[in-house]
Phi, psi and omega in degrees: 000139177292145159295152170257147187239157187259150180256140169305351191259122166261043173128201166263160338289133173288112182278322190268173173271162185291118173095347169289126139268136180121193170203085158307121132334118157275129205268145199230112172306123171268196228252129192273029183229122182311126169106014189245124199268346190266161183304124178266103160222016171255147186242125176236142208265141183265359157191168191300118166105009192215155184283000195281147165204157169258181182208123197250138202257165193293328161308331205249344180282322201279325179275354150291352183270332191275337174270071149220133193251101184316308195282341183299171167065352161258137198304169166259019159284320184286319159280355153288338194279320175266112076235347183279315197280330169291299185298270145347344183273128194292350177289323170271031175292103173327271171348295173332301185317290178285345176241025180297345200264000198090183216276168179101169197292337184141299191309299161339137141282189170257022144280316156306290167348292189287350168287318164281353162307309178276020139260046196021029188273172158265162191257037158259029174311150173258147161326318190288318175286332171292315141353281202291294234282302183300309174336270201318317172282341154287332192277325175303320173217036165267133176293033162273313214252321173279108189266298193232051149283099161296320187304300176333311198273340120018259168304338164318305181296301217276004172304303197270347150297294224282317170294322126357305195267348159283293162352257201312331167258359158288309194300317178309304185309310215292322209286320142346280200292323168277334179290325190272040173250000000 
């Protein structure tokens, strides 16, 4: 049988790091911008194309991003050439960016979206139009009134999942919105 060895750790909460003995210093990169005392943990590239980088505490990264030019040091024929190739690449479409997910502003999922499709809506609807558009459209294709329609009970079903699902996320929001007051 092994010897018991005594150990430096008494328990939870672990002080020490794991399989480490001692108490090691942690070594902290500073801020590659002179006179600066703070953690360099932002990495900014130190010319275009190359693997060199300074690494920057976040006040001094956001005023290097913002002076920073892609294009300097290139002729302007080589910077007509890349800025033609952006403008023409289907990734730097500005647009492409904000609108991948399909129409509406953002705040919709894409469950929401499809929801409000089947309830012909647009997708700045308010609760109060979502509201009207199932009444009316339940009323329309509920299997009371369509008796031996399967297609009706069908739209029915996906009428009240599609309201169900504006619902729960109108009600998530309301609930968002009081906590964060």
């Amino acid at each position: 049988m092994a010897k018991a060895t005594r150990s430096d750790n008494w328990g939870f909460p672990r002080w020490s790091s794991y399989g480490a003995k001692g108490t090691a210093t942690a070594r902290i990169r500073l801020c590659d911008r002179e006179g600066c005392n703070a953690a360099g943990d932002r990495p900014a590239p130190k010319a275009p194309n190359r693997p060199d980088r300074w690494y920057f505490c976040e006040p001094h990264a956001a005023e290097y991003n913002k002076n920073w030019n892609y294009f300097a040091g290139l002729s302007a024929e080589e910077a007509a050439r890349q800025a033609a190739e952006a403008e023409d690449g289907p990734a730097y479409r500005a647009s492409a960016h904000y609108q991948w997910a399909g129409p509406g502003d953002g705040t919709r999922s894409r469950d929401e979206m499809r929801a409000l499709d089947v309830l012909d809506l647009p997708p700045d609807a308010d609760a109060a139009a979502v509201k009207a558009a199932y009444r009316r459209m339940a009323k329309e294709n509920h299997p009371d009134v369509n008796a031996d329609d399967k297609e009706a009970a069908t739209r029915f079903q996906q009428i009240q999942a599609s309201y169900d699902v504006l619902r729960k996320a109108d009600e998530r929001r309301a609930a968002v919105a009081s906590a964060t007051i």
